[in-house]
N, C-alpha and C positions, 0 to 999 in steps of 0.2 A: 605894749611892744610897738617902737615905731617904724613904719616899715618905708621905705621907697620902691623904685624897680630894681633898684640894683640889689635889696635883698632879697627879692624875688629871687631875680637870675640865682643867687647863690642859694637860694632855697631848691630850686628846681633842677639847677646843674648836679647838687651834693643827691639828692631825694631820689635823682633818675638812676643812679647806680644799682638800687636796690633790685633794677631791672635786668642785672645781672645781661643773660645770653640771650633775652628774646631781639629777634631780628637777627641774630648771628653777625655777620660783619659789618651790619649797617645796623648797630646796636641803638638803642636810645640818646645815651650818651653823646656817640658821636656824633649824633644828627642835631640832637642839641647844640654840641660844640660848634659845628659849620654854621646852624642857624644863628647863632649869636654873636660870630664871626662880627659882622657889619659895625655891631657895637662896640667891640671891643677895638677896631680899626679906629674909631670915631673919636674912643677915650685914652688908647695910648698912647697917645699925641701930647696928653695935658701934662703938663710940670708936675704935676703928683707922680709922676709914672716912673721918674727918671731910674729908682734903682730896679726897674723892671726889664731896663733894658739890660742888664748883665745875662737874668736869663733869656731873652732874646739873643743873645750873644751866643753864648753856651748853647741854645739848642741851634744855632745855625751852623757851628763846629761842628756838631755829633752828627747831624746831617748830612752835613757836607764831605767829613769823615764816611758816614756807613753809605754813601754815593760813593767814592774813591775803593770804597771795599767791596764793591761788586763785582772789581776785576779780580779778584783773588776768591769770594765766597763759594761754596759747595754747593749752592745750592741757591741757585740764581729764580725758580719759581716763588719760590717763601719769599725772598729778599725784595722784588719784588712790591709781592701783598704787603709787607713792613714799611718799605716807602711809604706807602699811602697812610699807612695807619698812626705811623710816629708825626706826622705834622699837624693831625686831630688831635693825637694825644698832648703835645704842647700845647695846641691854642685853647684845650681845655685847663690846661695848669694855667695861663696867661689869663685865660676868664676870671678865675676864684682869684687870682691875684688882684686883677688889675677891677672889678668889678669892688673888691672890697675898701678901695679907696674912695670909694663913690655911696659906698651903702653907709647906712644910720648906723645902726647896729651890727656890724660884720661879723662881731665872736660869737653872737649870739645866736644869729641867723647860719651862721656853718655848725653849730652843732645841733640847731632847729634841722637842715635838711640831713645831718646825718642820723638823728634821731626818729624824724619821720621814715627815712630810709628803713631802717633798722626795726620798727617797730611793724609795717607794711611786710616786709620780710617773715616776720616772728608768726604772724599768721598762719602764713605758710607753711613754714618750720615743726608747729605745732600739730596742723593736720597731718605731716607726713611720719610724726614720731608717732601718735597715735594710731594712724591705720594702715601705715608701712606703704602709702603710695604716693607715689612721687609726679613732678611735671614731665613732659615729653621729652625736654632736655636732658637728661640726668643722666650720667653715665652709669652709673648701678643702679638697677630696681631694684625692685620688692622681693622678699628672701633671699636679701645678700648673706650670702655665707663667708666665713672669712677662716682659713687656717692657719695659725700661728706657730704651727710646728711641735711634736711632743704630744700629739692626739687632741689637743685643743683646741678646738674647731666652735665657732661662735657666729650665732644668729643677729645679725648688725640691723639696728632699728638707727637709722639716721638720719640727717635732713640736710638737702643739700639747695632747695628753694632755687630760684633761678642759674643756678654758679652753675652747672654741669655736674660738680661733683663734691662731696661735702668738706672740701680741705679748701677750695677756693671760698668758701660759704664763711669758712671759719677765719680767713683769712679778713673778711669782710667785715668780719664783729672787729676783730682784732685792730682794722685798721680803723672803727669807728669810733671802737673803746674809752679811746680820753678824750675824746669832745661827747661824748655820752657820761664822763666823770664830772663835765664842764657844768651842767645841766645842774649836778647835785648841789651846785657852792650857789646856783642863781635863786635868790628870796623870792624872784615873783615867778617861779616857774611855777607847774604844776607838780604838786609831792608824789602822786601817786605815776606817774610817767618816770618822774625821776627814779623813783624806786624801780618797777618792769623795767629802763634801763641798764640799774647796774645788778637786776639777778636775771635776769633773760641772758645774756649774753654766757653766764656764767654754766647755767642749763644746757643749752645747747651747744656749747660747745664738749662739755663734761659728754654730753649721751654722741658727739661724733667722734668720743675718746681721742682727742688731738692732743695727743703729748704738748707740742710749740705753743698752740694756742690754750693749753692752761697754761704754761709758764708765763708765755706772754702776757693774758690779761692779770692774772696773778698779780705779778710782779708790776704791773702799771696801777693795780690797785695799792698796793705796799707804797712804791714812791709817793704817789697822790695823796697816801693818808700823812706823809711824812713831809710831805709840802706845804699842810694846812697847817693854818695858824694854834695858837695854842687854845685858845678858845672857843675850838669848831670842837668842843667836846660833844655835842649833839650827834654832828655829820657821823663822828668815828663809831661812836655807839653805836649806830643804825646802818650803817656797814655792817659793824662786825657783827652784830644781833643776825642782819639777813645771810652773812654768811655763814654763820654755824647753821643755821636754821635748814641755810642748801645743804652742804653737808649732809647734813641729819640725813634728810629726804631723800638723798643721790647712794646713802650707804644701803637701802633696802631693794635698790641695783644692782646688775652685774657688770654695772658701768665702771664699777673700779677697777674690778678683775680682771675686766677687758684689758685696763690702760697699763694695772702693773703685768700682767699676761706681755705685751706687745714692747714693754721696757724689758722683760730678761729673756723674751725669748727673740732678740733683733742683736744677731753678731755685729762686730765694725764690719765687715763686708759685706752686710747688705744694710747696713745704715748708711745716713746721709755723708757722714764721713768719706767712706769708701766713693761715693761720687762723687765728692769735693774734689779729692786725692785725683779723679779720672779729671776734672774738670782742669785745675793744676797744669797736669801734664798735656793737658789739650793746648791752655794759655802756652804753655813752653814752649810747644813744640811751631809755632806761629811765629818765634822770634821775637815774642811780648807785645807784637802787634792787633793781635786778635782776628779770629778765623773767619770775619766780615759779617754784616749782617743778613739775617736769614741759615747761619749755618746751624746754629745751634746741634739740631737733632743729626743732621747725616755728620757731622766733624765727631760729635761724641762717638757715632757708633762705632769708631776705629778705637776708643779709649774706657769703651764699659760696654761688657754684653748686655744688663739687664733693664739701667735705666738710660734715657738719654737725652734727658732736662737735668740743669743744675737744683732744682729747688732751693735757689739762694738768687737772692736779687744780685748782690752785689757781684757775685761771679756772673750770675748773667753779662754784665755789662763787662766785667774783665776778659770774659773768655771769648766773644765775639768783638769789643771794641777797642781792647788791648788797652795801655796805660794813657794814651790821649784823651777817654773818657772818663776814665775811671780815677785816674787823680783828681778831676774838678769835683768829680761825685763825690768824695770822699774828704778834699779841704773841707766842701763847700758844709759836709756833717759834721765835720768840728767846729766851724762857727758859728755853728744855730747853736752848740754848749754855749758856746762863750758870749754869744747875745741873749741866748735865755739870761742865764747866772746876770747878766747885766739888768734884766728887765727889773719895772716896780710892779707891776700891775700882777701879785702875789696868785691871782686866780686862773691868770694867762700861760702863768708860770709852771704851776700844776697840775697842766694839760700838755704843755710842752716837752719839760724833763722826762715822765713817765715815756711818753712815745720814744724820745731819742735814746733814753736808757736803756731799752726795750727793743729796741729796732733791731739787732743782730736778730734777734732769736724771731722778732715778726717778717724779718724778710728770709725766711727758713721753712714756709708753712706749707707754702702752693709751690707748684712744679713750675710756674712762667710768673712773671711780673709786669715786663718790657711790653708786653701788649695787651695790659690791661689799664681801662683809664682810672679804675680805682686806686692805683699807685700813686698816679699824676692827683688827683683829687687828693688823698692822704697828705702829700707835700704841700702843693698848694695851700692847705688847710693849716697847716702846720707852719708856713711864712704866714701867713697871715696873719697868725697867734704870738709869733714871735715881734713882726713887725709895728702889729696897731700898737700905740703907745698911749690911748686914751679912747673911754668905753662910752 
């Protein structure tokens, strides 16, 4: 594997996520992002870079937009704290970007740091299903109880590792998933890595019973198996072998009963639904401008008594940045379809499809999006895959 510093960077930038919330607002991540700043200053400069500058473009709009929306926002303290943190969060998408022009091996090295990421995590993971104790972060400890309604009331063994809480955790596998699929199609990886990536993630998220995230990695493994060529008859076998095998394992659980428990007994009014529907009328009632940044949580509270996060990415950005963000957001996901579907590089391809197939239902998992740099990492990671045109 041949390495330079710029696979570094992108080893180190993707691997530090795994770091989830230590540091709190001066996370890993973002101290990386500003520390590597200089470099990136250095190289965006070079004629490889030129379609980088669109999003340089694009994110100086959205800024310069949620700046103009201060005058109007609910909540001028958050809005604020968000300034600071949305120009980290770009220069870390613009790093994986513009860093991958410059590395050896760029596909292989983003799925090496999401890998290491993920497998560092799984440690963790592992001790806290085991002995039900958790990091100091965590928003639920040890003997969570959970009542579903109808007298069934359940003892939650979970694992939520650095995220604060086990949906952001899950959201983390989810966004890792097809560059952990990436890993299976490479001849000189390591088999037995490859393999704890594609049944670890499947574990763990089954025993935080997260409805989104089985569908989601589910369904990225279905595409993925249906991307491969016809003669990866090996790959698919040893899928499907380790998947029944989970199965098996996960049925002498009460981890299923949990998940069908929490699918009949969840009305539309207190499903995600019902807070779409608030989120909606929040958008509307803005004039389709969007209620500024930072409003998020006080603009909701006048539109839902119970929750007041969207849990949807995509309304994130609709219901605070109104349609001047959220149309480019949303071209800009239709033409990764149509440049994947264009690509040759068959192995690039089914890592790509799987994620943007799949993305409704992965950006549905966690309560916020917008201020986390694993979003921007995921995207990043995903132009990249789509863009390099030779391995």
């Amino acid at each position: 594997m041949k390495w330079n510093r710029y696979d570094s960077f992108l080893v180190l930038l993707i691997s530090s996520l795994a770091l989830g919330g230590f540091g709190g607002a001066i996370s890993i991540p973002r101290v990386l992002a500003i520390a590597l700043s200089p470099v990136l200053l250095c190289r965006i400069v070079d004629k490889r870079c030129i379609r980088v500058y669109w999003f340089c473009l694009f994110f100086i709009i959205w800024y310069l937009y949620a700046a103009i929306s201060l005058f109007w926002t609910s909540n001028l303290n958050e809005a604020f704290k968000e300034m600071v943190y949305y120009p980290v969060h770009f220069v870390f998408f613009l790093e994986i970007v513009v860093f991958s022009f410059f590395a050896r091996n760029p596909l292989r090295h983003i799925a090496l740091g999401w890998c290491i990421g993920f497998l560092g995590t799984s440690i963790i993971a592992g001790w806290e299903l085991l002995t039900d104790n958790h990091l100091f972060m965590s928003k639920q400890q040890s003997g969570l109880m959970q009542n579903y309604g109808y007298g069934d009331v359940f003892l939650r063994h979970f694992c939520s590792v650095t995220f604060g809480n086990y949906n952001s955790y899950v959201t983390y596998i989810a966004f890792a998933f097809p560059f952990l699929l990436y890993l299976n199609v490479q001849k000189k990886f390591n088999r037995l890595v490859s393999i704890l990536c594609l049944v670890l993630p499947f574990f763990f998220i089954f025993e935080n019973a997260s409805r989104g995230g089985i569908l989601s990695i589910a369904g990225m493994l279905f595409v993925f198996l249906m991307c491969q060529k016809r003669n990866n008859k090996k790959l698919i076998f040893l899928i499907a072998l380790v998947f029944v095998a989970f199965v098996y394992v996960l049925s002498f659980t009460d981890t299923f009963t949990l998940i069908f428990v929490r699918m009949g007994k969840t009305s539309l009014d207190e499903s995600r639904f019902g807070l779409w529907n608030a989120a909606i009328n929040l958008w509307e009632s803005t004039f389709f401008i969007g209620s500024g940044i930072g409003s998020m949580v006080t603009s909701m509270s006048d539109f839902s008594t119970r929750l007041l996060i969207t849990h949807n990415l995509f309304l994130e950005v609709l219901v605070q940045y109104g349609f001047v963000v959220f149309t480019p957001i949303i071209f800009y996901y239709f033409s990764c379809f149509l440049r994947t579907l264009k690509k040759n590089d068959a192995d690039a391809k089914s890592v790509v499809l799987p994620a943007l197939c799949l993305l409704p239902i992965l950006s549905a998992i966690d309560s916020g999006y917008l201020l986390n740099p694993i979003t921007y990492a995921f995207f990043a990671s995903i132009e990249v895959y789509i863009s390099y045109e030779y391995c």
